[in-house]
C-alpha positions as CSV (number, residue, x, y, z in Angstrom):
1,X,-38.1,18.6,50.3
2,X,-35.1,15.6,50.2
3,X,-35.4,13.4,47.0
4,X,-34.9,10.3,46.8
5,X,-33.7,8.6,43.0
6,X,-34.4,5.1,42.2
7,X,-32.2,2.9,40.1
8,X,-33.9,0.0,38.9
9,X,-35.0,-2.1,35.3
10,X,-37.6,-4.1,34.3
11,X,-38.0,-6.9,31.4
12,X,-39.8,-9.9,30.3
13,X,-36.3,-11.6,30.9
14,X,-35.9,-10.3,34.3
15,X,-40.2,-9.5,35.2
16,X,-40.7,-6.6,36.8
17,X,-40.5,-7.4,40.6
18,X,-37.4,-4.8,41.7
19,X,-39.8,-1.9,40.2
20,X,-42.5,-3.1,42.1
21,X,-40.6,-3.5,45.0
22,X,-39.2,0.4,45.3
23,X,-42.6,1.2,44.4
24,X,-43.5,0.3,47.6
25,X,-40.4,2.4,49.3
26,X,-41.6,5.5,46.7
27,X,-45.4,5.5,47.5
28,X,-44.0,5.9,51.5
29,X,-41.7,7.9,51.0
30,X,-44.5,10.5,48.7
31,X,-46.7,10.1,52.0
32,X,-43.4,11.6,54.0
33,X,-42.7,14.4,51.5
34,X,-40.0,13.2,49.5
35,X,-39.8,13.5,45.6
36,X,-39.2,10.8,44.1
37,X,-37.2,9.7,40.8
38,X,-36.7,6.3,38.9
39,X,-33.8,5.7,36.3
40,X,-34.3,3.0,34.0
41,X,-32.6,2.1,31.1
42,X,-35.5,-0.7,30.4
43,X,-38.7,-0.4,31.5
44,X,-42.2,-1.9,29.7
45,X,-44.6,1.4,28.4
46,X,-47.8,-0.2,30.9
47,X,-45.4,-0.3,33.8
48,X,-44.6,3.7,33.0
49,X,-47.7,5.2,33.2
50,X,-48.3,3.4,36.6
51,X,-45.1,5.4,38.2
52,X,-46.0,8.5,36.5
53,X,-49.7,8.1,38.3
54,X,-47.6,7.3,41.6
55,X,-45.8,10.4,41.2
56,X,-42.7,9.1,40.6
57,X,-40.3,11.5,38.0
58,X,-38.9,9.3,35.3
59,X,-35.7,9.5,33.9
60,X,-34.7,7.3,31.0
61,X,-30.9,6.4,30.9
62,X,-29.4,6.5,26.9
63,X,-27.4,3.3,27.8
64,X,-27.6,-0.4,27.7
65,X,-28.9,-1.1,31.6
66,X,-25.8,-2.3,33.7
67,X,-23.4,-1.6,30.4
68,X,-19.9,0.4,31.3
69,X,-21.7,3.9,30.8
70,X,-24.6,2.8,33.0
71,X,-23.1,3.8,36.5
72,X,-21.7,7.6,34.9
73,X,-25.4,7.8,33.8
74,X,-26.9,6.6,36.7
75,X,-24.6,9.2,38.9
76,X,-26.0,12.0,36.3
77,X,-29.7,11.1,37.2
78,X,-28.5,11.9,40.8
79,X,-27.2,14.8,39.9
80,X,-29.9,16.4,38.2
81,X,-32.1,15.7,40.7
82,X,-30.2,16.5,43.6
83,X,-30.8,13.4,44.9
84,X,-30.2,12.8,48.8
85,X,-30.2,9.2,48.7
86,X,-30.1,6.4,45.8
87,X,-32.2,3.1,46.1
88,X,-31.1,0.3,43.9
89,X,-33.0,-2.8,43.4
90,X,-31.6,-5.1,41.0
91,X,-29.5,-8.6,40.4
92,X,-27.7,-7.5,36.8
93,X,-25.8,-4.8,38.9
94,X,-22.0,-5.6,39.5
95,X,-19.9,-4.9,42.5
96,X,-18.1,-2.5,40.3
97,X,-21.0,-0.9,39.1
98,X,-22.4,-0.9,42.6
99,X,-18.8,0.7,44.3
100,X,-18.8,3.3,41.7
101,X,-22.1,4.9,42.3
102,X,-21.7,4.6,45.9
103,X,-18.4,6.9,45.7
104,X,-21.2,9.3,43.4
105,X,-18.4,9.8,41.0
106,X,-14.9,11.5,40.7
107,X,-13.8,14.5,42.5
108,X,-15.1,17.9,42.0
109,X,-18.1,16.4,40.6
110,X,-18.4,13.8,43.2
111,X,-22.6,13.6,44.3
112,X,-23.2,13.7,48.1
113,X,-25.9,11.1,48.1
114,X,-25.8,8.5,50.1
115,X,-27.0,4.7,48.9
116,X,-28.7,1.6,49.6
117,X,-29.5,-1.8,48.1
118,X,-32.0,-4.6,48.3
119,X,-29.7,-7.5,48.8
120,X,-31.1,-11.2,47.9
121,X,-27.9,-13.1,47.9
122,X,-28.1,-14.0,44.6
123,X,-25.7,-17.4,44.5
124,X,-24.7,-16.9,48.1
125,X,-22.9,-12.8,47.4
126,X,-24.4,-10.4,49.4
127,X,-24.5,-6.7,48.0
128,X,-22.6,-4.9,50.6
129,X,-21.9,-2.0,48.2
130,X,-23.7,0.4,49.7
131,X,-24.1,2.4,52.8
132,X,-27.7,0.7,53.9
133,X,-28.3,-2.5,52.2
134,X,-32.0,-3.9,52.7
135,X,-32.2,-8.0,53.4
136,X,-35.9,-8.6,53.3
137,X,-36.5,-12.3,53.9
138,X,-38.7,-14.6,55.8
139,X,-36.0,-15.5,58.4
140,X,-33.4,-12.0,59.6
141,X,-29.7,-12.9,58.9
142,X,-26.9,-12.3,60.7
143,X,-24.5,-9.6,58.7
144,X,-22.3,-11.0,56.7
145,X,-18.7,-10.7,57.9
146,X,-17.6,-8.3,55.1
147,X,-20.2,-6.1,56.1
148,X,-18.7,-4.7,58.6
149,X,-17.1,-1.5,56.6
150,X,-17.3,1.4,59.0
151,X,-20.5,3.1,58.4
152,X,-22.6,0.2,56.7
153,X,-26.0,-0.3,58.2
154,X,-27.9,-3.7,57.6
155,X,-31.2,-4.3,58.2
156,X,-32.5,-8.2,57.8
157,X,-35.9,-10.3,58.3
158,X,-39.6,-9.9,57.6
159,X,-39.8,-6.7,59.6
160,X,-38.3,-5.0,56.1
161,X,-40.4,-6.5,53.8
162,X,-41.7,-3.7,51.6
163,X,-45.6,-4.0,51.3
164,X,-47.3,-1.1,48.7
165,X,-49.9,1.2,49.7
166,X,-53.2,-0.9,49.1
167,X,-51.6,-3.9,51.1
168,X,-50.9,-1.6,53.9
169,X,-54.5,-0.7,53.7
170,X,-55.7,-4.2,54.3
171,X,-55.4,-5.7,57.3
172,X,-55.5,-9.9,57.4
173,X,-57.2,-9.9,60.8
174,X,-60.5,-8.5,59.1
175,X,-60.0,-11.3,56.7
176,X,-62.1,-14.5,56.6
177,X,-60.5,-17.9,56.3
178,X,-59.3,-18.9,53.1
179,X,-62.5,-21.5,52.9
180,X,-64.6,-18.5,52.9
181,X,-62.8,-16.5,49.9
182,X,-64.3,-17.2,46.9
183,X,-61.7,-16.7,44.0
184,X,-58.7,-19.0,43.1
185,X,-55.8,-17.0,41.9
186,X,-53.6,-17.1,39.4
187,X,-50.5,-14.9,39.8
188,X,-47.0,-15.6,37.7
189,X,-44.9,-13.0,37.9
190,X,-44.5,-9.8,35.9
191,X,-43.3,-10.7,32.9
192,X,-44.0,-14.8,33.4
193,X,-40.7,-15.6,31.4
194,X,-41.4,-19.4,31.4
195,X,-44.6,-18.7,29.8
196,X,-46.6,-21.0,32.2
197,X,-49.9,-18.6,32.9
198,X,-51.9,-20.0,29.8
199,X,-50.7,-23.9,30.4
200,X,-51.8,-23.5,34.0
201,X,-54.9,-22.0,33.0
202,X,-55.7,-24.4,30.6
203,X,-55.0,-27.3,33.1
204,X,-57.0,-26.0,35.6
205,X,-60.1,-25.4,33.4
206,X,-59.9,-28.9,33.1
207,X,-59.5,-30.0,37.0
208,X,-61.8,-27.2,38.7
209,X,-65.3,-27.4,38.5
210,X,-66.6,-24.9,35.6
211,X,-68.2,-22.6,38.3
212,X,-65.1,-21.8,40.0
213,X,-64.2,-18.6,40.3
214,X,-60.2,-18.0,39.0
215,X,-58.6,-14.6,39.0
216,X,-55.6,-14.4,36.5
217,X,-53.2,-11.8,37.0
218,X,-51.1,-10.5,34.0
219,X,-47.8,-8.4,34.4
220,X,-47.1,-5.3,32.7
221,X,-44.6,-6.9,30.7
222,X,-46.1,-10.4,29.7
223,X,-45.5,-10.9,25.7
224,X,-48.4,-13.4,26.0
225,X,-50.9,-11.3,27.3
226,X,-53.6,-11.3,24.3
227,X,-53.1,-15.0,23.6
228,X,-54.2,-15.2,27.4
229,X,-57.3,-13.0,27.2
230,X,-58.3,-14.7,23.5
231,X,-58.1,-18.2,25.1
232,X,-60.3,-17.4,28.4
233,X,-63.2,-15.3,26.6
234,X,-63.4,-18.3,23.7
235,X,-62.8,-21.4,26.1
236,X,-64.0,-19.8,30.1
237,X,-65.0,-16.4,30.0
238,X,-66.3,-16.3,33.5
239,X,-62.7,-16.4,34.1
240,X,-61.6,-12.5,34.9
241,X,-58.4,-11.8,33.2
242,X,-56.3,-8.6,35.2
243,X,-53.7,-7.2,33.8
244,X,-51.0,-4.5,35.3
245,X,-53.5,-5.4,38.1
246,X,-53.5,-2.2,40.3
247,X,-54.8,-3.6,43.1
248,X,-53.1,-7.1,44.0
249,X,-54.4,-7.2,47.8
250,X,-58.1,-6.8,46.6
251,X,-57.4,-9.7,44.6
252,X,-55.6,-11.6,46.7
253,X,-57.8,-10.6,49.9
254,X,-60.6,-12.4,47.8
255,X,-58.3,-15.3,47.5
256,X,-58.7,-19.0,48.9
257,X,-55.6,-20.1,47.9
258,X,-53.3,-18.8,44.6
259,X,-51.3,-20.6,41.9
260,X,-47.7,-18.1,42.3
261,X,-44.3,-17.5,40.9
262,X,-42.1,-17.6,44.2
263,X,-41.0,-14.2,44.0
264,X,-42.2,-10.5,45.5
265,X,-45.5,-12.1,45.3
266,X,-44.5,-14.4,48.4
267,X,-44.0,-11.6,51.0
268,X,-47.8,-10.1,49.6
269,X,-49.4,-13.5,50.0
270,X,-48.3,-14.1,53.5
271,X,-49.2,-11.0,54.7
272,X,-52.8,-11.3,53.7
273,X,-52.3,-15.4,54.9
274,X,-53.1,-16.9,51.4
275,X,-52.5,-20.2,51.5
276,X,-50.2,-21.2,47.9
277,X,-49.2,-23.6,45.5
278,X,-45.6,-21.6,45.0
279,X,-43.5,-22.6,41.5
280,X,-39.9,-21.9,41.9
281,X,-38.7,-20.5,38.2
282,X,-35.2,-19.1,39.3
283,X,-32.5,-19.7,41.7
284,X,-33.3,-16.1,43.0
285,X,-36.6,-17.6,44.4
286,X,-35.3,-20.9,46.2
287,X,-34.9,-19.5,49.9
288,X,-38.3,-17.2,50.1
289,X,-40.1,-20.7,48.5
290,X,-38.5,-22.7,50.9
291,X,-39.0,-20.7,54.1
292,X,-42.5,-20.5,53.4
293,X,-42.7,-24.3,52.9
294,X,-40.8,-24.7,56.0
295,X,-43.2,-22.6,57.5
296,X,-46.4,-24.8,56.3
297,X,-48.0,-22.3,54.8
298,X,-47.5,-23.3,51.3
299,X,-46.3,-26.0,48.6
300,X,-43.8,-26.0,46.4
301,X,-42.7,-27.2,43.1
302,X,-38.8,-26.9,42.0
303,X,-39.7,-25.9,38.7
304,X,-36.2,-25.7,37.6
305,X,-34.9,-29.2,38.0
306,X,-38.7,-31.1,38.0
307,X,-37.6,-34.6,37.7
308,X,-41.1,-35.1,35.5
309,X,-39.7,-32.7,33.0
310,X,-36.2,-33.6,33.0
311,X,-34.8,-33.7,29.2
312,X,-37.9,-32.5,28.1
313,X,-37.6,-29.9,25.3
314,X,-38.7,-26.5,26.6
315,X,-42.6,-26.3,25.2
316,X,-43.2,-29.9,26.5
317,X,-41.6,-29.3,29.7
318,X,-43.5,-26.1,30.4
319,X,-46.5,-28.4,29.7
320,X,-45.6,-31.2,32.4
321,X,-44.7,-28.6,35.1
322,X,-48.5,-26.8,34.6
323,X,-50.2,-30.3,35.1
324,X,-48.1,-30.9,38.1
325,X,-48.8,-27.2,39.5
326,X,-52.8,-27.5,38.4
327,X,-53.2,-31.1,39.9
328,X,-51.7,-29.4,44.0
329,X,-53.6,-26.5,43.3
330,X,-56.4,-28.5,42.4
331,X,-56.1,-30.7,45.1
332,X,-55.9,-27.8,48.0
333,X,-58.6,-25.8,46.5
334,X,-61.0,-29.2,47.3
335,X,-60.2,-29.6,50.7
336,X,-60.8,-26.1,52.2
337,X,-60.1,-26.9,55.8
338,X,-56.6,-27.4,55.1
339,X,-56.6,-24.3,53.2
340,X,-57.9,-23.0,56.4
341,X,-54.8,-24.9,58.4
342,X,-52.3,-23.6,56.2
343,X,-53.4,-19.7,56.8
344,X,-53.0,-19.7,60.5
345,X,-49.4,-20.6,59.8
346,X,-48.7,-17.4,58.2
347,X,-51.3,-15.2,60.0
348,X,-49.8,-12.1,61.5
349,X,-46.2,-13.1,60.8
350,X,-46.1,-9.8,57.9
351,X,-47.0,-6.6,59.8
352,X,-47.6,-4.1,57.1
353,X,-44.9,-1.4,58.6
354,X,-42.0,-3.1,56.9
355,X,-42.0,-0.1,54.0
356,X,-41.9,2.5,57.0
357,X,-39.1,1.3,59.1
358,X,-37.3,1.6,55.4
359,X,-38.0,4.9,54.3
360,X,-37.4,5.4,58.5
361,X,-33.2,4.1,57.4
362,X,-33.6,5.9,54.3
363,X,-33.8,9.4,56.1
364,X,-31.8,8.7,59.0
365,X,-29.1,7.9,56.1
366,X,-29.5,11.2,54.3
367,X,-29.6,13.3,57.3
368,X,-26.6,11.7,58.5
């Protein structure tokens, strides 16, 4: 039985999208007969007993995540696992740190694991560290030039978006339109670090008529959680609140259209052809947001430089950017035929087999 050891973090500062991601990779990977670890140095207590239910064997690292003992502890994880190959998913990982567990470590002790990386080109720098780096995007990209070290395999473009088990379970052609889903759904991120979820909320109780049917998702690691749930069982509590949702493609199969952070969530959303309003909250999220715009599927608000909140102090700003985002969500979710438009834009451009032609690189790479 091979094993393969994830490296990966999550926190309210940096949500917990690059767990969720190698979740995917893991739950196909336990289908294949693989054990399966994860080494964290942060990870939120909700978000833990998910993975344990998954299977997954976690091991927490004694250091700082990405500090100078992080890679040494990381190699140890490997180690004590016996791990065959080393996924790593996440932007607060240097080159250094990234070369250093790719070598598995000095000489006798050197591991004989082989790695890979998800790779989103964070400012332009692709993460070439790694003997099978992972470019999952909306458009495939051509290599980059210094990829071309003797024995590095890139794979690029939608057919390597990783989709979890109950995505892969649903397929959009069994789907009605959007027009005919009931729920609108609200969906920002793991840990929602801008804290928009309640604003939006609250501005969309007050644009939607009161019978309509909004599904909020929470992240395991949202500090604003109960202040979420209080408001919606005082002010709307026909509004269902769902948080650490396990099953995102139920919810978002029942979908018309969804209020989103531009992140992981993009990828889900177009393979079940949900039409979006998508907020872009970090640079990391600019080219999935615009690819999908440029598609037609979606709209999009640059909520980093929003010229309506522009020198605005943070609370206030937060403010103006959920009225903008309610007012286009508001606006699609009352004209259902473009809702409808939008969807067959997307439809069938997301096949679900993305997380098998990985774990397909992944054991090519360890047998190699």
């Amino acid at each position: 039985m091979p094993t393969l050891l994830i490296r990966a973090d999550a926190t309210p500062a940096m949500g917990t999208g690059h767990v969720m991601r190698t979740l995917a990779v893991a739950q196909e990977a336990r289908i294949a007969g693989w054990r399966v670890g994860l080494a964290f140095a942060a990870l939120p207590e909700t978000l833990k007993a998910r993975l344990e239910a998954a299977g997954l064997i976690l091991l927490a690292l004694p250091v700082p995540a990405a500090g100078p003992d992080d890679a040494a502890a990381t190699i140890a994880s490997a180690q004590t696992l016996q791990a065959a190959a080393l996924l790593v998913d996440g932007y607060h990982f240097s080159a250094d740190w990234r070369r250093r567990v790719r070598e598995g470590g000095q000489p006798p002790a050197r591991c004989r694991y082989r790695t890979a990386a998800f790779d989103d080109q964070v400012n332009g720098v692709p993460v070439l560290e790694a003997d099978l780096v992972i470019h999952p995007a909306a458009h495939p990209r051509p290599p980059p030039a210094a990829s071309r070290r003797p024995g590095l395999r890139y794979l690029s473009g939608p057919a390597f978006l990783p989709l979890r088990a109950e995505f892969r379970a649903v397929s959009a052609n069994s789907l009605p339109p959007p027009a005919q889903r009931p729920e609108l759904l609200l969906t920002l991120g793991g840990s929602d670090p801008a804290g928009l979820t309640l604003p939006c909320l609250q501005a969309l109780s007050r644009r939607l008529p009161a019978a309509t049917p909004l599904a909020v998702v929470i992240g395991a690691a949202n500090p604003h959680a109960a202040a979420i749930a209080a408001w919606s069982a005082s002010h709307a509590p026909a509004i269902q609140i769902y948080q650490d949702c396990p099953d995102m493609a139920g919810r978002m199969a029942a979908a018309g259209l969804a209020l989103a952070a531009a992140g992981g969530t993009v990828a889900e959303l177009a393979a079940l052809a949900v039409p979006a309003v998508l907020a872009i909250l970090a640079d990391n999220q600019q080219p999935a947001a615009t690819a999908a715009a440029a598609a037609g599927w979606c709209e999009v608000v640059d909520g980093r430089r929003s010229t309506a909140t522009a020198g605005l102090a943070a609370t206030t700003a937060t403010t103006a950017l959920a009225e903008i985002l309610a007012d286009r969500t508001a606006a699609l979710w009352a004209a259902p035929e473009q809702r409808n438009r939008m969807a067959a834009r997307i439809a069938g451009t997301v096949d679900a087999a993305g997380t098998a032609r990985i774990l397909s690189a992944l054991t090519e790479l360890s047998e190699a």
